[in-house]
Structure formats: structure tokens, C-alpha cells
N, C-alpha and C positions, 0 to 999 in steps of 0.2 A: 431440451428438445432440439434446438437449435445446433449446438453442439454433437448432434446422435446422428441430425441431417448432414451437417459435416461429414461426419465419419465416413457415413454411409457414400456420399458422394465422393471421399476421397478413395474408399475402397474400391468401389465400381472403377472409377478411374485408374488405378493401379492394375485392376483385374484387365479391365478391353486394354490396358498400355499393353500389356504379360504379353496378351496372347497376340494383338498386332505385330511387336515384336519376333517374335517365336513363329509365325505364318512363312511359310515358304513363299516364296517370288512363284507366281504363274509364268507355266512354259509354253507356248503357243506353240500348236502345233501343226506342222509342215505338211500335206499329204497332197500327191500329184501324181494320176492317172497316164497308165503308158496308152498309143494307140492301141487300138483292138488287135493289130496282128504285131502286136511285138509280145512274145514270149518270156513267162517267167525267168526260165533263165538266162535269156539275152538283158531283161531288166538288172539282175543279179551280177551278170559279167560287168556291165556299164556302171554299177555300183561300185564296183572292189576296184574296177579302173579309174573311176572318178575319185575316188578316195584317193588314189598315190597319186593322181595327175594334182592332186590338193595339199600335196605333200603329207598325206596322215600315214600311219600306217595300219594294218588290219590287226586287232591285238585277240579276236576273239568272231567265232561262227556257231552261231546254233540254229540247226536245222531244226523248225518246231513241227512243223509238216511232215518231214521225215519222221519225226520221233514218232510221232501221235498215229503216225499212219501204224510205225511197224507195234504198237501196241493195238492193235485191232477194230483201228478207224479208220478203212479202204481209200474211203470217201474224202476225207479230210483235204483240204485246200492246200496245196504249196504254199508255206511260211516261212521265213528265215530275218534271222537277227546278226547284223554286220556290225563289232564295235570296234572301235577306229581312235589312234588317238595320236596328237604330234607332240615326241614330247617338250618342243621348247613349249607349247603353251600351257603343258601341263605343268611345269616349272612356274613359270609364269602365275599358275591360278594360284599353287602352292605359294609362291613368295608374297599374293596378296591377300589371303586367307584358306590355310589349309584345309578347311572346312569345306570350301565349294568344290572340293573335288571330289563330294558325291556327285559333279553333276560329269563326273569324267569315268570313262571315256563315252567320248559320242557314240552315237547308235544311230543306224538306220536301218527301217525294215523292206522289204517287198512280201507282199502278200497277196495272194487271190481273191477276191469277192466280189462277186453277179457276175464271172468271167472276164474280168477287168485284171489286168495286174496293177499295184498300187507300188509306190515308194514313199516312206513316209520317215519321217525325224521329229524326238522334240528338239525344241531350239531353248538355246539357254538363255534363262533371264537378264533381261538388261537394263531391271531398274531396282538392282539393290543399294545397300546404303555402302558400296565400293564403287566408286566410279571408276577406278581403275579395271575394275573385274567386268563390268560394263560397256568398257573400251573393250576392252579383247572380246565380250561374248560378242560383241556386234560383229567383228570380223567375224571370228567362227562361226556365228550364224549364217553368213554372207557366203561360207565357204560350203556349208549344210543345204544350202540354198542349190550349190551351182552342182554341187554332188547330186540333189537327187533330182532335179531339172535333168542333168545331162541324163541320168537310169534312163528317164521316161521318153527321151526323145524319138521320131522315128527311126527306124532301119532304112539304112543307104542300101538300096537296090544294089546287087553286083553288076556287072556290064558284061 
């Protein structure tokens, strides 16, 4: 009996190890509200500019808003998905596990909702078992950060 209790406790213990192991890192998620009179696409401009002012580059654009509209949803909100990426650090992720470059390329979005425009990113984990990859996600989060802060800021009156 004794011995079955074992078992059984070593099993379980293997099993929650498995799947701990195997669990993806949480990616917290970024999302920051432009004033009420700054426009979708002045948010969108401020995006693609903030990205190279970050040194990234734009590797990829999908209008989701666009699409959805011209399939016969009038109404549909302005959406768009910006992916971005530089590739010393994608280098970088690759030389410290090729693996984590599912979490590449970044992404950021702007979208419409309650007539607000939004800028949002996930941010990449920085407590896996690489501290190396750790080090760098805090930067590039740091840089995800300064990207969609600047989207949302206000418009400079002209003079």
C-alpha cells in the first residue's frame, strides 16, 4: 500500500513538473489611450515613426478594419496590426534560444473602441529560465513602451 502511495505521489509529481515546465511565460499587456481629438491615423503615423525613431524596422501591415469593412462590415472600427522587428536582437534571441522567436517579431496595434483610439503591444516575458533572453526582453520592452506612449501622445497645434 505504501509503495502504490509512492507511485502515485511520484507520478502526480512528474505530471504538474511536465506541465509547469511546458507553460508559457505570461505576457503583460501594454495598452494606452490616445487624447480624444488625436485621430486614428495620426495614432498609426506616430507608430511606424516611433518604431524607426527605436531603431526597428516595419517587416509587416495588416489592415483588419480595412479588410472586415470591404467584406460587408460598413461599420466595423479602424484596426491595424504593425510588426516590427531589429534584427540585431533578433540574432540575439536566436543565439540564446531559437525557440523564443516565436515571440518575434513585435507587434503593435491601434484600434478603435467607445471612440477612443488605442495603441497596444504584448510585451515579452522576462522571467524565463534564460536570463540572458530576460536581459534583452526588458530592453525591448522598455523600447515597446516608449513606441506606443509616444502613438498616443497629444498633437502639437501648428502656429
Amino acid at each position: 500500500m505504501a509503495l502504490q502511495l509512492t507511485r502515485l505521489a511520484l507520478l502526480a509529481f512528474l505530471v504538474l513538473g511536465a506541465s509547469a515546465a511546458n507553460a508559457q511565460p505570461q505576457r503583460d499587456h501594454y495598452d494606452r489611450v490616445a487624447p480624444a481629438d488625436k485621430q486614428f491615423a495620426d495614432v498609426v503615423l506616430d507608430l511606424e515613426q516611433a518604431i524607426g525613431d527605436e531603431n526597428f524596422a516595419i517587416v509587416g501591415r495588416n489592415d483588419i478594419g480595412d479588410a472586415v469593412r470591404r467584406r460587408g462590415h460598413a461599420d466595423f472600427p479602424d484596426a491595424v496590426i504593425v510588426q516590427f522587428c531589429n534584427l540585431e536582437y533578433a540574432r540575439q534571441v536566436i543565439e540564446i534560444d531559437p525557440s523564443y522567436m516565436l515571440y518575434m517579431p513585435c507587434r503593435v496595434v491601434a484600434f478603435e473602441q467607445d471612440g477612443r483610439v488605442h495603441a497596444a503591444s504584448l510585451l515579452l516575458p522576462t522571467e524565463t529560465e534564460r536570463a540572458a533572453f530576460n536581459e534583452l526582453a526588458t530592453t525591448i520592452n522598455a523600447a515597446i513602451r516608449r513606441i506606443v506612449d509616444f502613438a498616443v501622445v497629444p498633437l502639437v497645434p501648428s502656429k
